[in-house]
mmCIF file of the N, C-alpha and C atoms, coordinates in Angstrom:
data_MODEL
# 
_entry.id   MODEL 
# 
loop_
_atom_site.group_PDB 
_atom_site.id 
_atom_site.type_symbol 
_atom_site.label_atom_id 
_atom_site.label_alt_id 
_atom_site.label_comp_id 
_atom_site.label_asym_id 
_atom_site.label_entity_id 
_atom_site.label_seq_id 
_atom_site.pdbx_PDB_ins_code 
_atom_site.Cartn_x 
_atom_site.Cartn_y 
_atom_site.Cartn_z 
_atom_site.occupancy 
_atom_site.B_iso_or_equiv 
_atom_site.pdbx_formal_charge 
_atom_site.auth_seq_id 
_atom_site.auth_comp_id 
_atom_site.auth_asym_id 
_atom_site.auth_atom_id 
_atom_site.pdbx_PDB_model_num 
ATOM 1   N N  . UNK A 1 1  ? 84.771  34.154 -38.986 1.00 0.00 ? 1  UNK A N  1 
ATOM 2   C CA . UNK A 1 1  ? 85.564  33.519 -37.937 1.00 0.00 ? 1  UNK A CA 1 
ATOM 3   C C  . UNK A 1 1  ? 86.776  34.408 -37.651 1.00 0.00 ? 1  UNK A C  1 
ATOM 4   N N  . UNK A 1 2  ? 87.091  34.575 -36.216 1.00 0.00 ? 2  UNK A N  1 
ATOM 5   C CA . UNK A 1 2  ? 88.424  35.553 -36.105 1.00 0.00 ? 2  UNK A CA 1 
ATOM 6   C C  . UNK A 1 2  ? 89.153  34.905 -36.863 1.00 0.00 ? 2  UNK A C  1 
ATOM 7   N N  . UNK A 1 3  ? 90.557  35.754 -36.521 1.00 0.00 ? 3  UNK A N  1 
ATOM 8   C CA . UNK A 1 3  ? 91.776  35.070 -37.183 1.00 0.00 ? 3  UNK A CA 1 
ATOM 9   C C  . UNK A 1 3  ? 92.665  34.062 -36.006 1.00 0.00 ? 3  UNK A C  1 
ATOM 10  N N  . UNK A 1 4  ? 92.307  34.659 -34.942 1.00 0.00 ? 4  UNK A N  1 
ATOM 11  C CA . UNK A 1 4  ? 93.100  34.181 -33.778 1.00 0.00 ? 4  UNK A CA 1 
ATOM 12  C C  . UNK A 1 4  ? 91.821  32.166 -33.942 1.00 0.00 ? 4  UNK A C  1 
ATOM 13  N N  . UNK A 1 5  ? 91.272  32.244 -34.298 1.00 0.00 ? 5  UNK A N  1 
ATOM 14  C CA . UNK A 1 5  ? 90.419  30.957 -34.374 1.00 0.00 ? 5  UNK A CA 1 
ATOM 15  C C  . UNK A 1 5  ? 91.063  29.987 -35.225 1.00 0.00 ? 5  UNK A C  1 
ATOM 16  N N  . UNK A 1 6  ? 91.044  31.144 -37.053 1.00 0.00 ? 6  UNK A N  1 
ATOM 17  C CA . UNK A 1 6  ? 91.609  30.311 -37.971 1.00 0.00 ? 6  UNK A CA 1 
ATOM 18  C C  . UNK A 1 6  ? 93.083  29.756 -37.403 1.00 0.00 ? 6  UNK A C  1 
ATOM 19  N N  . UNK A 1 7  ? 94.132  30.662 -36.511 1.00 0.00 ? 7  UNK A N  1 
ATOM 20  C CA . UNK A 1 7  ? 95.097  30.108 -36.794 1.00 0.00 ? 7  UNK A CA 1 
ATOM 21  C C  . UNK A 1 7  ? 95.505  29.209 -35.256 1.00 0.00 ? 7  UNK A C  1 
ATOM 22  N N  . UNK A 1 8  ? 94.619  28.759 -34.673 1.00 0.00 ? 8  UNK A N  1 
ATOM 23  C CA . UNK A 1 8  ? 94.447  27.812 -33.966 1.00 0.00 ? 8  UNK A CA 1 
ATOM 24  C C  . UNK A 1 8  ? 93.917  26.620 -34.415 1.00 0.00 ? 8  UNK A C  1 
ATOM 25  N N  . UNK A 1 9  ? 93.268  26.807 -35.238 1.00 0.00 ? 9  UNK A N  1 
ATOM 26  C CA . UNK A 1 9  ? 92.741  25.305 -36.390 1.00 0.00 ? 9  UNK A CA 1 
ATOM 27  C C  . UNK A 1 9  ? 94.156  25.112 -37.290 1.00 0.00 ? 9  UNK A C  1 
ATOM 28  N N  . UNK A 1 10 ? 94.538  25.843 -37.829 1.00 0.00 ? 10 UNK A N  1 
ATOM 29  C CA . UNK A 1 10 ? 95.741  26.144 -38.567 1.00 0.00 ? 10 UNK A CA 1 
ATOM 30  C C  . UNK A 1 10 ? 96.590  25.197 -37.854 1.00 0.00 ? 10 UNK A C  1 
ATOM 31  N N  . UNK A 1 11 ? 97.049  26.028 -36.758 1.00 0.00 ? 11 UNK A N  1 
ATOM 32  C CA . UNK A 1 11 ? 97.954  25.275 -35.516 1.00 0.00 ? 11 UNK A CA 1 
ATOM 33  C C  . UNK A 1 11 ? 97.706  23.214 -35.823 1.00 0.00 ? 11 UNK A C  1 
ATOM 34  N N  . UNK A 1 12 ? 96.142  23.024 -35.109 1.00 0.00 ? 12 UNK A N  1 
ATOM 35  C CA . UNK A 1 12 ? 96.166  22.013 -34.963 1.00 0.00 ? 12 UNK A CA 1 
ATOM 36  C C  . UNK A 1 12 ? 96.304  20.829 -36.366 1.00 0.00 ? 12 UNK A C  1 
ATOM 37  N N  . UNK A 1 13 ? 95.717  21.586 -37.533 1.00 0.00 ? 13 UNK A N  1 
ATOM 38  C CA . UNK A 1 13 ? 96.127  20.519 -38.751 1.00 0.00 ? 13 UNK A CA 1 
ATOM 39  C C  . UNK A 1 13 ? 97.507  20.100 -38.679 1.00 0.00 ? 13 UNK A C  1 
ATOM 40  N N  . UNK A 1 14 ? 98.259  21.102 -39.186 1.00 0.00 ? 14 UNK A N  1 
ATOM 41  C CA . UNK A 1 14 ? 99.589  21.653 -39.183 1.00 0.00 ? 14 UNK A CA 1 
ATOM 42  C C  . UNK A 1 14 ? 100.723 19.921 -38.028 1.00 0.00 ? 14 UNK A C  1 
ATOM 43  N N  . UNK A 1 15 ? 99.727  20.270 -36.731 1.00 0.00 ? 15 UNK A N  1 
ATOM 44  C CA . UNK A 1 15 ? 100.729 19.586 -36.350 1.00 0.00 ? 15 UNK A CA 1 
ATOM 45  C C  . UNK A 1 15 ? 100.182 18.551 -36.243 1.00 0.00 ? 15 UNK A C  1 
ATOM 46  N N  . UNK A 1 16 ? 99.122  17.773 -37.068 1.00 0.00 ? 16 UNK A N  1 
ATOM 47  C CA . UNK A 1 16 ? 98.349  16.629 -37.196 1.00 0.00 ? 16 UNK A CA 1 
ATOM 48  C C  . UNK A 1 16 ? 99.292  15.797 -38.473 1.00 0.00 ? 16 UNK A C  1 
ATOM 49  N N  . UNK A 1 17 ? 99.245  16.719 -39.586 1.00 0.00 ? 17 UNK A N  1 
ATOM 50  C CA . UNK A 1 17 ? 100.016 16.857 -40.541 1.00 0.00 ? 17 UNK A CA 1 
ATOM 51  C C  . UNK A 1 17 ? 101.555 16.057 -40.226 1.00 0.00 ? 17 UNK A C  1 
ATOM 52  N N  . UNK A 1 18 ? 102.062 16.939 -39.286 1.00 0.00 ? 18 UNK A N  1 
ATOM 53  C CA . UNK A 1 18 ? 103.653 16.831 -39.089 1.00 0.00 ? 18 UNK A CA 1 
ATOM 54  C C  . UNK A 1 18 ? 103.658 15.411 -37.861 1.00 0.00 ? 18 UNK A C  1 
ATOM 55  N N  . UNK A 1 19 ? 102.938 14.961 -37.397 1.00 0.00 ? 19 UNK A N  1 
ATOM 56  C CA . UNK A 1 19 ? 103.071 14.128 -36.509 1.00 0.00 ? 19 UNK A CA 1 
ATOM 57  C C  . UNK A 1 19 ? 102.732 12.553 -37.913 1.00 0.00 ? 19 UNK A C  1 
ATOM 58  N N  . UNK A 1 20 ? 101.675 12.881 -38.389 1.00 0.00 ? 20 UNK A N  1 
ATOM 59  C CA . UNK A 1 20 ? 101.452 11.811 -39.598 1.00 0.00 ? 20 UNK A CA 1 
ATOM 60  C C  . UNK A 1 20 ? 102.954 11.353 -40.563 1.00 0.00 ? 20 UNK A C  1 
ATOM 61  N N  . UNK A 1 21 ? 103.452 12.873 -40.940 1.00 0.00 ? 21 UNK A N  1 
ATOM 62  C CA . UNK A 1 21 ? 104.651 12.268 -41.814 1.00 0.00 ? 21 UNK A CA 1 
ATOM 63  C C  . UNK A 1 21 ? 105.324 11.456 -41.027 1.00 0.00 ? 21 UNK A C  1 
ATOM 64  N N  . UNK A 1 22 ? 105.922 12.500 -39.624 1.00 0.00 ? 22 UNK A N  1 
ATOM 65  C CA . UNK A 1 22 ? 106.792 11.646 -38.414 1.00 0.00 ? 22 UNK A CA 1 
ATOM 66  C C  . UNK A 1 22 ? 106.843 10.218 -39.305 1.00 0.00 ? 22 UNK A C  1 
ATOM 67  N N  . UNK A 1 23 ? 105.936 9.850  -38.481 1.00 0.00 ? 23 UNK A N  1 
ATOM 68  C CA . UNK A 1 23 ? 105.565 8.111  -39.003 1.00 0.00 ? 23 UNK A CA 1 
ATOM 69  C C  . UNK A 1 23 ? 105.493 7.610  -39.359 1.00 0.00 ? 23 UNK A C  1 
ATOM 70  N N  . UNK A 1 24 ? 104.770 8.192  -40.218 1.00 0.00 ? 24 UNK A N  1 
ATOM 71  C CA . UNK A 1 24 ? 105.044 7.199  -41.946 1.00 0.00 ? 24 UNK A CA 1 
ATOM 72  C C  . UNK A 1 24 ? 105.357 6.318  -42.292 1.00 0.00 ? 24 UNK A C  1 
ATOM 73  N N  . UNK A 1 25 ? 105.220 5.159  -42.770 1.00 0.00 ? 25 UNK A N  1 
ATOM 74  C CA . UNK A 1 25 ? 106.023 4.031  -42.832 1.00 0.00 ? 25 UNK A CA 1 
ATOM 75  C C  . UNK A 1 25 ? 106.729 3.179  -41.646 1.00 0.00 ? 25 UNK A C  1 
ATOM 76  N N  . UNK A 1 26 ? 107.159 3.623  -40.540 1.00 0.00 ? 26 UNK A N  1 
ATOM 77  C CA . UNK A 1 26 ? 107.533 3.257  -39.688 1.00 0.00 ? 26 UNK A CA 1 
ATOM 78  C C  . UNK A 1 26 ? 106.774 2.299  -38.511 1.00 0.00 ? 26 UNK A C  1 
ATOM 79  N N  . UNK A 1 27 ? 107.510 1.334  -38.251 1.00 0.00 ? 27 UNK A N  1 
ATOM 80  C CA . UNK A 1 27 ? 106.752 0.300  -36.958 1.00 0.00 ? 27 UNK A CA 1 
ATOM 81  C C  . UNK A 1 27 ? 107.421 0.975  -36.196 1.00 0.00 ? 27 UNK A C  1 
ATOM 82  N N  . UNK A 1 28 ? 106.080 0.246  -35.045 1.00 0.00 ? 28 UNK A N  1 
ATOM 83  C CA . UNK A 1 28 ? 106.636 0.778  -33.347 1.00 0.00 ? 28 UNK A CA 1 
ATOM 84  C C  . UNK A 1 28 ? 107.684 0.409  -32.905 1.00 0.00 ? 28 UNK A C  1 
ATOM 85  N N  . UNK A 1 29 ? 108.467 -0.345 -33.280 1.00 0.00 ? 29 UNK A N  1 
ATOM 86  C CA . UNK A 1 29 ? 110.182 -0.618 -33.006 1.00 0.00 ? 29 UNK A CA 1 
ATOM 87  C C  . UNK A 1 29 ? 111.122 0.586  -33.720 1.00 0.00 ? 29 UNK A C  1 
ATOM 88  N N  . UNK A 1 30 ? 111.045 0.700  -34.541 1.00 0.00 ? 30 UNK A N  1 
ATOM 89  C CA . UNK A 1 30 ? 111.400 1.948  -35.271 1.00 0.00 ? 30 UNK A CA 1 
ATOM 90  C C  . UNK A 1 30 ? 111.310 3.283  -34.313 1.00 0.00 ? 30 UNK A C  1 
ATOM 91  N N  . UNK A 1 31 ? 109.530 3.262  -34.272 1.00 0.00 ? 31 UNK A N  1 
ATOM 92  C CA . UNK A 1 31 ? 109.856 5.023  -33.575 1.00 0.00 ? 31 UNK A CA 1 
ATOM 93  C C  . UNK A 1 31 ? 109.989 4.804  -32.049 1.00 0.00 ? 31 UNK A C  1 
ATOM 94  N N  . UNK A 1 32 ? 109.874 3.645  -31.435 1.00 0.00 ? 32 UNK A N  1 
ATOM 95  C CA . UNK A 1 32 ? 110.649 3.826  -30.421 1.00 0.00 ? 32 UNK A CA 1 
ATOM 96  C C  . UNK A 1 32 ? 111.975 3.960  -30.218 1.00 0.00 ? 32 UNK A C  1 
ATOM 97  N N  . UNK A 1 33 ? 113.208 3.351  -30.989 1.00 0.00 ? 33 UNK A N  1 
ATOM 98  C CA . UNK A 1 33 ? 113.935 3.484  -31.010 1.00 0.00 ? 33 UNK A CA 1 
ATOM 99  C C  . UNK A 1 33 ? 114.689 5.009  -32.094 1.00 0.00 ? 33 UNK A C  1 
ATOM 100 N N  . UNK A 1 34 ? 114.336 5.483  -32.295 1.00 0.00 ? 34 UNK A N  1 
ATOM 101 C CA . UNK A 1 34 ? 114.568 7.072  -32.834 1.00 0.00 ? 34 UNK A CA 1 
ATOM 102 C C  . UNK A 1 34 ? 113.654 8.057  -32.187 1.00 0.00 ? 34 UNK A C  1 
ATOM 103 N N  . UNK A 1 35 ? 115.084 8.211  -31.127 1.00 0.00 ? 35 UNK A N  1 
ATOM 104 C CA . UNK A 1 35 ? 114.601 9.329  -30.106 1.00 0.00 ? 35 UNK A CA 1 
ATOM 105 C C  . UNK A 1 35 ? 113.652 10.478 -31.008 1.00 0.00 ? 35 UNK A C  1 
ATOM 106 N N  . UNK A 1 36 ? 113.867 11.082 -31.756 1.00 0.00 ? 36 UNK A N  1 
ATOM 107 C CA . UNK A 1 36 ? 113.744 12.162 -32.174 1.00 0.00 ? 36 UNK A CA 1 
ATOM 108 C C  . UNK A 1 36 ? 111.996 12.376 -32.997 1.00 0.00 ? 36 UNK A C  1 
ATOM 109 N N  . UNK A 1 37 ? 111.568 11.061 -33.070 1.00 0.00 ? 37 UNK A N  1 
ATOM 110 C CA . UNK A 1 37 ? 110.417 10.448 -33.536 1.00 0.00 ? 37 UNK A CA 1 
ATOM 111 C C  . UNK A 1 37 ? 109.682 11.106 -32.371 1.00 0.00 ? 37 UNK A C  1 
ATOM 112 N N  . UNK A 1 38 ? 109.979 10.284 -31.393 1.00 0.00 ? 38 UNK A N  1 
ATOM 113 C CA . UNK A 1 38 ? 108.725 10.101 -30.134 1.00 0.00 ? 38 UNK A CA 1 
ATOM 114 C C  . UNK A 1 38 ? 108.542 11.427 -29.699 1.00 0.00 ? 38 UNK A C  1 
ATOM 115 N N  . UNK A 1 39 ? 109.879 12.282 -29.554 1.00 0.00 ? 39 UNK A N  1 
ATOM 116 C CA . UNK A 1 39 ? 109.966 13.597 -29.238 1.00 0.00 ? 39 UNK A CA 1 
ATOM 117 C C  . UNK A 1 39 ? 108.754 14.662 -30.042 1.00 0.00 ? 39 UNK A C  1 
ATOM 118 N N  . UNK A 1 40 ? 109.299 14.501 -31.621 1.00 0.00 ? 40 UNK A N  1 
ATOM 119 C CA . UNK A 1 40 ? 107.979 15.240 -32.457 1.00 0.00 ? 40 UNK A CA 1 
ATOM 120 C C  . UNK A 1 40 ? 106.295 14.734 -32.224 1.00 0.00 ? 40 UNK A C  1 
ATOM 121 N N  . UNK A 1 41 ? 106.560 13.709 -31.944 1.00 0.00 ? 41 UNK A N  1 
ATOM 122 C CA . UNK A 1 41 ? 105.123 13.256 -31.970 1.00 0.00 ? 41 UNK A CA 1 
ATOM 123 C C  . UNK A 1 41 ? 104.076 13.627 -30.588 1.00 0.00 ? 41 UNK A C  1 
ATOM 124 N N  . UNK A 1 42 ? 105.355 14.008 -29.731 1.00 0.00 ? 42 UNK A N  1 
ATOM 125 C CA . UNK A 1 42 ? 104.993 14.491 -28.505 1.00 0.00 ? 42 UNK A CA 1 
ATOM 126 C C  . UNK A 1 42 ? 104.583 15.809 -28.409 1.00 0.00 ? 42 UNK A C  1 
ATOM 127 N N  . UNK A 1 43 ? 105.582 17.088 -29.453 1.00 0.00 ? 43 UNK A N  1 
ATOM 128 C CA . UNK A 1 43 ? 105.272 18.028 -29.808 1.00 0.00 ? 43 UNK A CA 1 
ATOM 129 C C  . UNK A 1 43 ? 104.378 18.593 -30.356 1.00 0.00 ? 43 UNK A C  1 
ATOM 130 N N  . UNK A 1 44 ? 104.129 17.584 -31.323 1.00 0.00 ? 44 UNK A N  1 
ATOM 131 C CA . UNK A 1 44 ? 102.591 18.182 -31.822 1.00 0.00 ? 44 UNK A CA 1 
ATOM 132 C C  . UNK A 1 44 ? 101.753 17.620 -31.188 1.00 0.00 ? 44 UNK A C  1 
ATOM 133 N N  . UNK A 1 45 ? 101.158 16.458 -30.291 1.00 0.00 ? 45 UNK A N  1 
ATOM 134 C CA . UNK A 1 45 ? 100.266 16.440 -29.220 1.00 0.00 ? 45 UNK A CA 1 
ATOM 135 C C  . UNK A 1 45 ? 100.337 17.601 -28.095 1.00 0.00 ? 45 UNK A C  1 
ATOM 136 N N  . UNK A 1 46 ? 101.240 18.412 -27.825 1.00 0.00 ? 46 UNK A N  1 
ATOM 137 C CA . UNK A 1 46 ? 101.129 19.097 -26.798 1.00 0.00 ? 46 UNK A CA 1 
ATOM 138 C C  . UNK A 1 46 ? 100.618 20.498 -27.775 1.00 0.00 ? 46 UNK A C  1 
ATOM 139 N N  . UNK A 1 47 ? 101.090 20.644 -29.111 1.00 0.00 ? 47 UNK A N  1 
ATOM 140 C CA . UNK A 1 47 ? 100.535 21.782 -29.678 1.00 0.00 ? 47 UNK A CA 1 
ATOM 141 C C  . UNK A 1 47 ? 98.863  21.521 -30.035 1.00 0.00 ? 47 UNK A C  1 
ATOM 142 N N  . UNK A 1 48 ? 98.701  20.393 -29.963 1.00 0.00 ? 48 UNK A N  1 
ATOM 143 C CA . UNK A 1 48 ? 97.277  20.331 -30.277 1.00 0.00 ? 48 UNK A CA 1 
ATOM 144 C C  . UNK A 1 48 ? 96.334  20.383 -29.346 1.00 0.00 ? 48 UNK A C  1 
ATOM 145 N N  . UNK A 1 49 ? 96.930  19.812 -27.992 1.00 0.00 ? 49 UNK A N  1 
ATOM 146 C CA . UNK A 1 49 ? 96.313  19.878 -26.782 1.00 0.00 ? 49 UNK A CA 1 
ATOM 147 C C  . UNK A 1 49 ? 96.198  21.684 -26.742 1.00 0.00 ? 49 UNK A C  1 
ATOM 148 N N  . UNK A 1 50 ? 97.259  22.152 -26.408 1.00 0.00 ? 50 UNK A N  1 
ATOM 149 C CA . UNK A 1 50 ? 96.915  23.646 -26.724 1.00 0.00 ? 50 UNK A CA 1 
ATOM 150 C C  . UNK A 1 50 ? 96.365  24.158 -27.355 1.00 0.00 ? 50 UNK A C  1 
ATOM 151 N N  . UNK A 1 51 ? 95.975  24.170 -28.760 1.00 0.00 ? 51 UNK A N  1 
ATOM 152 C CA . UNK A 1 51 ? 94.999  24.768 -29.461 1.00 0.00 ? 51 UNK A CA 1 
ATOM 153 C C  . UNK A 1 51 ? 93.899  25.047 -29.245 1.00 0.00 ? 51 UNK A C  1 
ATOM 154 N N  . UNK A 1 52 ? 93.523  23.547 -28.923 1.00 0.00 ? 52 UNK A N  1 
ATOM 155 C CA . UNK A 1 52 ? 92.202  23.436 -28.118 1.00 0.00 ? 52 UNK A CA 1 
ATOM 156 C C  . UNK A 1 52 ? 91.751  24.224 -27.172 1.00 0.00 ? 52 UNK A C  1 
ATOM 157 N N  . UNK A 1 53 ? 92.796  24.522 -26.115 1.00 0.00 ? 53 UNK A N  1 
ATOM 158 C CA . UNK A 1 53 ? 91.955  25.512 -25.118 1.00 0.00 ? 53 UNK A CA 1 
ATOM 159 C C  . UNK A 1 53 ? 92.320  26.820 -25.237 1.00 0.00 ? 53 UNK A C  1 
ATOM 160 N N  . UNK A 1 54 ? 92.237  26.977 -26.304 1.00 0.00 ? 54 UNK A N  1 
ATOM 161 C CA . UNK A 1 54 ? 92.018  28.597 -26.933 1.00 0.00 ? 54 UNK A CA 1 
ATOM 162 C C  . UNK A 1 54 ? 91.190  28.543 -27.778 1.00 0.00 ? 54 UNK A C  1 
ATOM 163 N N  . UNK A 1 55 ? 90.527  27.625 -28.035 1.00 0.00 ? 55 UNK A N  1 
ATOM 164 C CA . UNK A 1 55 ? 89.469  27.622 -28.963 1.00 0.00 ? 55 UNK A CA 1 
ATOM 165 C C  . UNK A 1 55 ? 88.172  28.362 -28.729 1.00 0.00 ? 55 UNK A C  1 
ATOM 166 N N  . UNK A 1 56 ? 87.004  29.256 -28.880 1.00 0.00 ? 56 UNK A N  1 
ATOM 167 C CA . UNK A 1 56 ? 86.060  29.322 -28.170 1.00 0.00 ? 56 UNK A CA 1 
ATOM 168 C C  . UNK A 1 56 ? 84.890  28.526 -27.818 1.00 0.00 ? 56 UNK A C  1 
ATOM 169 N N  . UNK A 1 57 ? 84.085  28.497 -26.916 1.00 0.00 ? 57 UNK A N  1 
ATOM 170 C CA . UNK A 1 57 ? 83.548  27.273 -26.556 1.00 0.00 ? 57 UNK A CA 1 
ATOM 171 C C  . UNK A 1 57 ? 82.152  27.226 -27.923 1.00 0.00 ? 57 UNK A C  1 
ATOM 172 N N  . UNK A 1 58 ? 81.851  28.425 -28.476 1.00 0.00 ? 58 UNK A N  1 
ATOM 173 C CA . UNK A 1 58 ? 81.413  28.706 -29.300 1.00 0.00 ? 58 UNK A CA 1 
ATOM 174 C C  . UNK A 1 58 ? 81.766  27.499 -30.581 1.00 0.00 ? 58 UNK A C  1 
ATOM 175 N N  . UNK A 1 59 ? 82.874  27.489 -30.763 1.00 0.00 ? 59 UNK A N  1 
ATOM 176 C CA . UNK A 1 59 ? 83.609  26.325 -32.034 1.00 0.00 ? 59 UNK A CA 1 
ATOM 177 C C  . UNK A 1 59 ? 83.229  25.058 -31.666 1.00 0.00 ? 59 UNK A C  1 
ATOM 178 N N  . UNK A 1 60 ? 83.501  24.762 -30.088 1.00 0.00 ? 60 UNK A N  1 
ATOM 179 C CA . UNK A 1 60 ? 83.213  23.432 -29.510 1.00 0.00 ? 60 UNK A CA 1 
ATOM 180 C C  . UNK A 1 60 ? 81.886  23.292 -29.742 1.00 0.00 ? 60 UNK A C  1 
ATOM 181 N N  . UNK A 1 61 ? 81.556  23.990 -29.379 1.00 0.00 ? 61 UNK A N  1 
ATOM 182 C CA . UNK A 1 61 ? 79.475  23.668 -29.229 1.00 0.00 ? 61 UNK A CA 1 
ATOM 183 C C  . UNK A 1 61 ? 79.510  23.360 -30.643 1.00 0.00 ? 61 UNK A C  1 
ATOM 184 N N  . UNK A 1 62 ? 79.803  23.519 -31.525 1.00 0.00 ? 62 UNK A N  1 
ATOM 185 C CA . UNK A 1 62 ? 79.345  23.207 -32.911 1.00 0.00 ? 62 UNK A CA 1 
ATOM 186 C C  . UNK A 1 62 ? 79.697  21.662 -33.115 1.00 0.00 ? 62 UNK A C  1 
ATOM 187 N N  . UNK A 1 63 ? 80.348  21.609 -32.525 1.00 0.00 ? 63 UNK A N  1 
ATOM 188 C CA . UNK A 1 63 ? 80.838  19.650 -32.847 1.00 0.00 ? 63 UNK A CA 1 
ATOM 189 C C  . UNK A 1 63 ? 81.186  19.023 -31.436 1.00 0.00 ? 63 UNK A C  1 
ATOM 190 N N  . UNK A 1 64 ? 79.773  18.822 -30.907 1.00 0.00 ? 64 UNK A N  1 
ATOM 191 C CA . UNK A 1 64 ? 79.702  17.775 -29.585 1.00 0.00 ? 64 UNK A CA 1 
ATOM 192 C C  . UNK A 1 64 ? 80.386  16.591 -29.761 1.00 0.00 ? 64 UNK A C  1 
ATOM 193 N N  . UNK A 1 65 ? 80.555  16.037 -30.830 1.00 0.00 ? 65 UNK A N  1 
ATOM 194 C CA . UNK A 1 65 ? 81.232  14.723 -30.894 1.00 0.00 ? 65 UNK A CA 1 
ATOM 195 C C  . UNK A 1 65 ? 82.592  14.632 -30.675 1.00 0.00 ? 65 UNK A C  1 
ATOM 196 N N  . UNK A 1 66 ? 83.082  15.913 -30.829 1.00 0.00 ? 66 UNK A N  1 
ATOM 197 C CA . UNK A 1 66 ? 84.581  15.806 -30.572 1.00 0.00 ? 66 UNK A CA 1 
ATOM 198 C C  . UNK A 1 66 ? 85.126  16.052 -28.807 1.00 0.00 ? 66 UNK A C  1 
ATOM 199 N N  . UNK A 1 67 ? 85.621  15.356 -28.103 1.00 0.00 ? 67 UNK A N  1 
ATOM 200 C CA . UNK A 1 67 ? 86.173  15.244 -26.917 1.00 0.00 ? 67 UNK A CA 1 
ATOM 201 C C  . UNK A 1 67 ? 87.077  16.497 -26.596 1.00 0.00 ? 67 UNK A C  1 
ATOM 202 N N  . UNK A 1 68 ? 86.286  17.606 -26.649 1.00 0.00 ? 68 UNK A N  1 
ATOM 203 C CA . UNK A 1 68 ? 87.613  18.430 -26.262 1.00 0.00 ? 68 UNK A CA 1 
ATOM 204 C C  . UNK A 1 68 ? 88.018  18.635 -25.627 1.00 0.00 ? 68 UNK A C  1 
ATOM 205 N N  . UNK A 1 69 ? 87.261  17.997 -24.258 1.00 0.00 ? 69 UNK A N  1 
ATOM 206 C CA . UNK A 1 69 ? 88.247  18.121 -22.917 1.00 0.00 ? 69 UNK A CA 1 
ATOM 207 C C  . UNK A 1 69 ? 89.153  16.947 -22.661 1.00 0.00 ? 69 UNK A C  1 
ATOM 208 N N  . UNK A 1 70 ? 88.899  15.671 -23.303 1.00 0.00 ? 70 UNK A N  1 
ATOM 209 C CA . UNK A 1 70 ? 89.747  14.931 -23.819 1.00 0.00 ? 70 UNK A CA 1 
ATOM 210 C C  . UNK A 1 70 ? 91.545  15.298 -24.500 1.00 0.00 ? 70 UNK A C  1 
ATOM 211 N N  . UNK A 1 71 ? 91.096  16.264 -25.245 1.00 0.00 ? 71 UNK A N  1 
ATOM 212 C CA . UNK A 1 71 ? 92.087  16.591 -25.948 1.00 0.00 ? 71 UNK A CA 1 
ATOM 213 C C  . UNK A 1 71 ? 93.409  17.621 -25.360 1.00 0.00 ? 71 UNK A C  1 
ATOM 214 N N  . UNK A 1 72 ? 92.402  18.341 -24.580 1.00 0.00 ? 72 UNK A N  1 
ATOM 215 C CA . UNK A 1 72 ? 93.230  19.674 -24.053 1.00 0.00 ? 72 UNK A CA 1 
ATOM 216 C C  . UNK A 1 72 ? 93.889  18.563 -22.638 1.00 0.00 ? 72 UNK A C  1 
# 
């Protein structure tokens, strides 16, 4: 697998990862009200949306089940 692949998978754990802690424990009154919540959680959806369409379609074809035009 390139490297430019691995570190687009990389990318997307990473900010799967960092959007999970975000939250943690927290109700939706909570992270709505801490700006700084909704903000990260937004960040790593937009880094993940990106990942995706650098992915090759090659990676996609391997896992039809996943929505990746959904995602991007």
């Amino acid at each position: 697998m390139q490297q430019s692949v691995l570190l687009r998978l990389n990318d997307i754990l990473r900010a799967i990862d960092g959007a999970t802690e975000t939250i943690s424990g927290a109700d939706f009154d909570t992270f709505r009200s801490i700006y700084h919540m909704g903000r990260t959680v937004e960040r790593c959806i937009e880094i993940v949306s990106e990942a995706t369409r650098h992915l090759p379609d090659e990676i996609k074809s391997r896992y039809p089940e996943i929505p990746w035009h959904q995602i991007a």
